[in-house]
C-alpha positions in Angstrom: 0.0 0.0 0.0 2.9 2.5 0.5 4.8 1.6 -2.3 2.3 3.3 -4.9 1.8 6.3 -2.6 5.5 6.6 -2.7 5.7 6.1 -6.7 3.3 9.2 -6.6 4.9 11.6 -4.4 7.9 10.8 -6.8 6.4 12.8 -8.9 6.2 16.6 -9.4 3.3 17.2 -10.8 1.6 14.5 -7.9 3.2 15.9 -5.4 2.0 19.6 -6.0 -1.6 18.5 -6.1 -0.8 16.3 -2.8 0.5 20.1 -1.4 -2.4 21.6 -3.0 -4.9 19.1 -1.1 -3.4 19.8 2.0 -3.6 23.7 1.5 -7.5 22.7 0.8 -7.5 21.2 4.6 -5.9 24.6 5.9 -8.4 26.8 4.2 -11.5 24.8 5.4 -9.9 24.9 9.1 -9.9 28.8 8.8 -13.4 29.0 8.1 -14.1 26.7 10.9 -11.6 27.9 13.5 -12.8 30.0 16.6 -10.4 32.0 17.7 -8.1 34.6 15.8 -4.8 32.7 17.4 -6.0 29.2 15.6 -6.7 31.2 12.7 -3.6 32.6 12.8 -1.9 29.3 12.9 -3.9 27.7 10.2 -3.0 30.8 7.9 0.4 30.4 8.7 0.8 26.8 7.7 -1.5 27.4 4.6 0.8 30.1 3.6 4.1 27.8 3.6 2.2 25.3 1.6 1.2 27.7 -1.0 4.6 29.2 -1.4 6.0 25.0 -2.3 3.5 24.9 -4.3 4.9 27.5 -6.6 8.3 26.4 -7.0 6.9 23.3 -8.9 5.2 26.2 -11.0 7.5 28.8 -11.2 8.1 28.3 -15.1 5.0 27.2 -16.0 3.8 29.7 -18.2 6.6 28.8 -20.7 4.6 25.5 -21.6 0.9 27.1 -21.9 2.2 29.4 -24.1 3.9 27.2 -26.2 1.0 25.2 -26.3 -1.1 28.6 -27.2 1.3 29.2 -29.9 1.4 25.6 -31.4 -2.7 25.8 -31.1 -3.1 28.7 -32.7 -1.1 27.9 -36.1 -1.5 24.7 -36.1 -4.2 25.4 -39.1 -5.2 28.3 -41.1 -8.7 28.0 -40.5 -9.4 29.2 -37.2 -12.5 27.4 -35.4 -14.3 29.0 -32.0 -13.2 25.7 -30.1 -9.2 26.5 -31.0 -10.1 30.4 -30.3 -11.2 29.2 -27.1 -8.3 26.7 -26.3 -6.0 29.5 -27.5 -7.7 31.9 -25.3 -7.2 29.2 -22.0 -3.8 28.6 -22.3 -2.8 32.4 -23.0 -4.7 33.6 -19.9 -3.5 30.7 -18.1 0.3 31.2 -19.1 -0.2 35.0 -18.3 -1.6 33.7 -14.6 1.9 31.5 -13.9 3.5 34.2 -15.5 2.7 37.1 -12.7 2.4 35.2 -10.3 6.4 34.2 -10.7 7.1 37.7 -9.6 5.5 37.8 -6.9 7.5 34.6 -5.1 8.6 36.5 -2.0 5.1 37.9 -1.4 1.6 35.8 -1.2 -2.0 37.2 -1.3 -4.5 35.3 0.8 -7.1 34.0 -1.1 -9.5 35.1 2.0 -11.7 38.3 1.5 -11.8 38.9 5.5 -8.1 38.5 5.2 -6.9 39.5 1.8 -3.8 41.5 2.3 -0.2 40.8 1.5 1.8 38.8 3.3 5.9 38.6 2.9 6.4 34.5 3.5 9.7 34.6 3.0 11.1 37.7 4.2 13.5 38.6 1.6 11.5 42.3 0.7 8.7 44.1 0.5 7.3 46.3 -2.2 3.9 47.9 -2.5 3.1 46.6 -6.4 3.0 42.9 -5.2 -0.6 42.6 -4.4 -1.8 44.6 -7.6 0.6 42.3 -9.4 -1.0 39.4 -7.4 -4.2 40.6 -8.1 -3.9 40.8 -12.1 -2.4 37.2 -12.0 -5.5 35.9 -9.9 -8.0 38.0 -12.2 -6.3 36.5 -15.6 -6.4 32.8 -14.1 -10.1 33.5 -13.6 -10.5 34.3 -17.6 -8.5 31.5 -18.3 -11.0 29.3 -16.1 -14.2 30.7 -17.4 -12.6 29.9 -21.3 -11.9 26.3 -20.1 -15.8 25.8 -19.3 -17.0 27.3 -22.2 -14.7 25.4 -23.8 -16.0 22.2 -22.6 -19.8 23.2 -22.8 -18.9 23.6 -26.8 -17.2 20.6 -27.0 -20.2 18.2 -25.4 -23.2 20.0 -26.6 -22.0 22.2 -30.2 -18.6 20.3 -32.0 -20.0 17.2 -34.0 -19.9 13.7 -32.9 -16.4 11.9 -33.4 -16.5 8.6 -34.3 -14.6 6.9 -31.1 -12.5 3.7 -32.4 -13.0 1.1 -29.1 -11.6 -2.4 -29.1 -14.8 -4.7 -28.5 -14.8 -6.2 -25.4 -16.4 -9.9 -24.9 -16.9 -11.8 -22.1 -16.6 -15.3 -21.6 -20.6 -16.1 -21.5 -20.5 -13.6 -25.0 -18.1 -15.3 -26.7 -20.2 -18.8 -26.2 -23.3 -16.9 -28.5 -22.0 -16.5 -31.7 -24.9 -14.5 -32.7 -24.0 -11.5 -30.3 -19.9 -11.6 -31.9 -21.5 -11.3 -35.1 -23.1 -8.3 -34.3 -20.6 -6.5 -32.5 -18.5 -7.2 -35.3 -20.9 -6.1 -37.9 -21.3 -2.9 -35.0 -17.2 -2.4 -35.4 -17.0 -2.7 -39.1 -19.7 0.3 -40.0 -17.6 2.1 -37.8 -14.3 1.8 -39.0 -16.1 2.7 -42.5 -17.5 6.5 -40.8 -14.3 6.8 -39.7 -12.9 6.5 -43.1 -15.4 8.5 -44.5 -14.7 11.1 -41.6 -12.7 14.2 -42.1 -8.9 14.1 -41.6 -9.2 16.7 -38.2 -12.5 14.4 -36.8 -9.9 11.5 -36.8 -7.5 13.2 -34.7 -9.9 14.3 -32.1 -11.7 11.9 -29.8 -14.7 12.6 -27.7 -14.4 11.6 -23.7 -17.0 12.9 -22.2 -16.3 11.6 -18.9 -13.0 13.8 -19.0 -14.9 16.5 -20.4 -17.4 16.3 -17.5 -15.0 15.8 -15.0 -12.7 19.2 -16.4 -15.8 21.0 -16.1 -16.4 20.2 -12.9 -13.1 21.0 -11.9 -12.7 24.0 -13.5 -16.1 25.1 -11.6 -15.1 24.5 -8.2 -11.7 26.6 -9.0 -13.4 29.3 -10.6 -14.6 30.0 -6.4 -10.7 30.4 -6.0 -9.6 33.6 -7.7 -13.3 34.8 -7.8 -13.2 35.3 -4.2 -9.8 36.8 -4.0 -10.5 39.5 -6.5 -14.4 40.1 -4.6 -16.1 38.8 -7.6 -17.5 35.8 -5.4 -18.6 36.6 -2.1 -18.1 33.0 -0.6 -16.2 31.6 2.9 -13.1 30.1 2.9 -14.9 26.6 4.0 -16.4 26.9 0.4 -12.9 27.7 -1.2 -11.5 25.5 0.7 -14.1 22.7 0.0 -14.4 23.9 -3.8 -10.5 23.5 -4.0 -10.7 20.0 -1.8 -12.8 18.6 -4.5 -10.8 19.8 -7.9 -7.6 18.6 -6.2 -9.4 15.0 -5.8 -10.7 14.8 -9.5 -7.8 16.4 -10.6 -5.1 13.8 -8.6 -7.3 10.7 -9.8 -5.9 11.0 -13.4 -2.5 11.7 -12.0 -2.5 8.6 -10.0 -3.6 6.3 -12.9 -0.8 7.9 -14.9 1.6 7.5 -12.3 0.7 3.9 -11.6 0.6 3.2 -15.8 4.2 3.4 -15.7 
C-alpha cells in the first residue's frame, strides 16, 4: 500500500496537487476555526504550503504558451473551439506568468483577510498585491474559457467517431450470434471513420473527462473569484471547492503515475 503512494509523491506534478490538497484542509480549518490565534496558525501553515507549491510552478507559463502558440497555427482555419483553447492557455500562461514575480510575497485567497503577506522575508514592495491581483483575475479568464470550452465541445462540436476495441466476455463469446453483431457494430464504424474528415480522426470525444474538467474548472473558478471580490463566498467553500478539484484532478494523476 505505500509503495504506490511513494511512486506518486515521486512525482512533481503528484506531489503539487498532494500540497495543494493539503492547503485545501488549511483553508477549510480557517473558516471553521474559533479563535483569531487558531486562525492565525492555520493561515500560517496554509501560507508555507502555498509558497511550495509555486516552485513546482515557477516556469510554468513557458509550456501554456507554447501550447497557445502551437494551437493557434496549427491550421489556417481558425474554429471557436481553437479560439477558445488559445484563449485558456494564454490567460492561463499569463496567470503563472505574474504570479512568478511575486514569489517573495503571497496574497490570501480570503476576502476577511486579503492583504499581502511577505512569507519569505527577503523584501517588501507595494506593487505585489496589484501584481498578485492581475495574476488571480487572468487565471479566472483562463477558467471561465476552459468551461466554455467544454460546454462547446459536449453539446456544439460534431460527434467523433470513437475507435474502441470490442470487449467480450466469456458467457459472450459462447453466442455467436452476439460476436457477429458486434463485429458487424465495429466494421460500420471503422467505415465512418474512413469516410470522416482528416481533423475528426484526430480528435476523440471523452465525455467523462470533459465532464470531470468542467467540474473541476467550476469549483476553482470559487478560487480567484473570491480573491479579486467577484465571489462573495467563505473560505470553507474555497477550501471545499479547491478539496474537490484537487481529488478529480489527482485521480488521473494517479492512474498515470501507476501506468508506468
Amino acid at each position: 500500500m505505500l509503495a504506490p503512494l511513494v511512486k506518486f509523491t515521486d512525482d512533481a506534478a503528484a506531489l503539487e496537487k498532494t500540497l495543494r490538497l493539503v492547503q485545501s484542509i488549511c483553508t477549510i480549518a480557517i473558516g471553521l476555526a474559533g479563535s483569531n490565534e487558531v486562525v492565525g496558525s492555520w493561515l500560517q501553515a496554509r501560507k508555507q504550503i502555498a509558497l511550495g507549491r509555486r516552485y513546482f510552478r515557477l516556469l510554468k507559463w513557458h509550456t501554456h504558451w507554447t501550447a497557445a502558440y502551437t494551437s493557434f497555427h496549427e491550421t489556417q482555419h481558425r474554429t471557436l473551439e481553437q479560439l477558445l483553447a488559445v484563449t485558456e492557455k494564454t490567460f492561463l500562461g499569463l496567470y503563472f506568468f505574474l504570479e512568478m514575480f511575486t514569489i517573495v510575497r503571497i496574497t490570501t485567497y480570503i476576502p476577511y483577510l486579503f492583504h499581502p503577506t511577505n512569507v519569505m522575508g527577503v523584501t517588501t514592495y507595494d506593487w505585489g498585491p496589484q501584481v498578485q491581483l492581475q495574476a488571480d483575475r487572468a487565471w479566472l479568464y483562463a477558467l471561465i474559457a476552459s468551461i466554455w470550452l467544454g460546454l462547446w465541445r459536449l453539446f456544439v462540436a460534431g460527434p467523433v467517431v470513437s475507435l474502441k476495441e470490442v470487449k467480450v466476455d466469456a458467457k459472450q463469446t459462447q453466442n455467436d450470434e452476439v460476436i457477429d453483431e458486434k463485429k458487424a457494430a465495429l466494421d460500420e464504424k471503422k467505415v465512418l471513420y474512413e469516410k470522416a474528415p482528416p481533423k475528426a480522426k484526430v480528435q476523440t470525444v471523452d465525455k467523462a473527462k470533459i465532464y470531470r474538467q468542467l467540474v473541476i474548472d467550476c469549483c476553482d473558478v470559487c478560487i480567484p473569484g473570491s480573491s479579486i471580490g467577484l465571489i462573495p463566498v467563505s473560505p470553507t467553500v474555497v477550501g471545499s471547492a479547491q478539496f474537490i478539484s484537487t481529488i478529480l484532478a489527482g485521480q488521473v494523476i494517479w492512474n498515470r503515475v501507476q501506468a508506468q
